[in-house]
C-alpha positions, 0 to 999 in steps of 0.5 A: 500500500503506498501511504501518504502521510501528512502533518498538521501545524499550528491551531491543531493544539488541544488539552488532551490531544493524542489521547493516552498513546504514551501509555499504550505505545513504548516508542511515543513514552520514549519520544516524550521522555526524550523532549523533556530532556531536550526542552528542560520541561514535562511536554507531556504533562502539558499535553495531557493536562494543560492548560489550554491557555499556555499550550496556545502560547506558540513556544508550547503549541509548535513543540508539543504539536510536532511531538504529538504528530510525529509520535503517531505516526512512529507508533503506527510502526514498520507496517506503515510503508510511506512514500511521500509526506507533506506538513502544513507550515512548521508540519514539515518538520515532521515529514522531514524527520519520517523520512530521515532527513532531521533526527527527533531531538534536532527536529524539536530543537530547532521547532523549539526555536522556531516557536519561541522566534515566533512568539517574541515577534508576536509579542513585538508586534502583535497581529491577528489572522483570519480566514476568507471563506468562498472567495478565490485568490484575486479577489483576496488579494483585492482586499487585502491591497485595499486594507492599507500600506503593503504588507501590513496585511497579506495572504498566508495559507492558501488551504483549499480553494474559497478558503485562504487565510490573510495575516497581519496588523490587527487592524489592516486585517480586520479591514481586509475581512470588511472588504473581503465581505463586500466583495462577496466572502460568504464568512470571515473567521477570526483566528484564535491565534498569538501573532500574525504567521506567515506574514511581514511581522514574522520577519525579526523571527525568520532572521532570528531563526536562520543561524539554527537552521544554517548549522543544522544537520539535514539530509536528503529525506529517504522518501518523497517530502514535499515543500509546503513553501513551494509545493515542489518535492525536495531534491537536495539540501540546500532548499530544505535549509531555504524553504525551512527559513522562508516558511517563517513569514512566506504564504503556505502553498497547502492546496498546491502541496496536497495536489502534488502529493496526490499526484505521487500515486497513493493508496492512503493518505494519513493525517498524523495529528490531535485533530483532523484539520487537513483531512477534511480539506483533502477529501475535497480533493479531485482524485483523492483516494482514502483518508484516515486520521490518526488522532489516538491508538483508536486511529492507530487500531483502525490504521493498523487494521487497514494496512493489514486488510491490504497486505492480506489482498497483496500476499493471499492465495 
């Protein structure tokens, strides 16, 4: 069975989440165990028992995301034979790790780095984010330019169409959604989130970032990872290292990311995180194929049930 695994990121976060895998699989205790050497601090007591609050903070919420994420998908073991993985925004970071190309205790390190970069240039210039539903991209970026000066409002995710996300001044943002609503938006939802991402605003917290990035070990991923940055699968290091640093503040190509991924022939698309957030954009998709989300060892079970039913059709008499 080809599988494609993807990663969510930032706003999949809740009390809770992951359920009790820790308890039930040795490999995610172990994973824990080692963040809390890495961060100084108990992540999974976090994880487990809040409170919400600090885990939104972005320099709890990026940490604990790509451990969950990632201690998922290496609970669900040999049998999930990956061929190609994408994450949304900092979700990357646990494709890249899936395929080899980061170790776990680098990966968090610089995620944690990351969140942290991120959560001082919020504080410095606080903003906000919205999502524009059921208008297409030119239309978007109108009201976006009619917002205010250049880049105090832009584009950050493009998730699906009629669903792109702008970021920025809290102000320039909420002028955006105003017009956005004039020009036809059918909703304009406010994002619960600490800071502008993928934006202009994010720019102290990408050069803080990039020393991290530069002397980090990185190798060439063991199977296909595709670029959320530029929706191209990578093909050396150099543009691991660049589009890692761009993702900081540039637009999240997730529906083009999800095309291409698609397009590498899968049997199975599994999302790895503590709520389905890019499943069901993807079963959306022309030409997807099965999806499944793995949120807790029930998903596991049920992957695990799935990928044995397939091996049984491959292997039988």
């Amino acid at each position: 069975m080809r599988v494609g695994a993807v990663f969510p990121g930032q706003g999949s976060q809740s009390v809770g989440m992951g359920g009790a895998i820790a308890a039930c699989s040795p490999i995610a205790a172990d994973l824990f165990a080692r963040a809390k050497r890495v961060l100084g601090y108990d992540l999974q007591a976090l994880v487990r028992d809040g409170p919400e609050d600090v885990l939104r903070e972005t320099r709890f919420s990026q940490p604990a995301i790509f451990v969950v994420n990632y201690a998922l998908a290496a609970a669900a073991g040999g049998d999930l034979q990956t061929v190609a993985s994408a994450g949304h925004s900092f979700g990357e970071f646990c494709s890249l790790t899936l395929a080899g190309s980061l170790d776990f205790e680098e990966a968090l390190a610089l995620v944690n780095r990351r969140g942290l970069a991120m959560q001082d240039a919020a504080e410095r210039a606080p903003g906000a984010m919205a999502a524009i539903l059921g208008l297409d991209a030119e239309r978007v970026r109108e009201a976006v330019a009619g917002a205010g000066p250049e880049g105090r409002a832009q584009l950050a995710n493009f998730n699906a169409p009629g669903q792109i996300v702008i970021s920025g001044d809290r102000d320039a943002v909420a002028r955006a959604g105003a017009l956005a609503t004039a020009l036809g938006a059918k909703r304009v939802v406010p994002l619960n989130v600490s800071g502008a991402w993928h934006s202009a605003l994010m720019e102290p917290a990408r050069e803080a970032f990039v020393p991290w990035i530069e002397r980090a070990p990185i190798e060439l991923p063991s199977f296909t990872v595709i670029s959320n940055v530029d929706a191209q699968p990578y093909r050396d290091v150099a543009t691991i290292r660049r589009n890692l640093i761009r993702s900081v503040s540039s637009e999240v190509q997730w529906h083009a990311t999800a095309q291409r991924l698609l397009a590498e022939g899968l049997d199975l698309v599994v999302e790895f995180g503590g709520s389905p957030v890019l499943t069901p954009l993807m079963r959306r998709m022309d030409g997807v194929p099965a999806t499944l989300h793995v949120g807790d060892e029930g998903g596991l079970t049920k992957l695990a049930r799935m990928l044995e039913a397939k091996q049984g059709v491959a292997t039988g008499p």
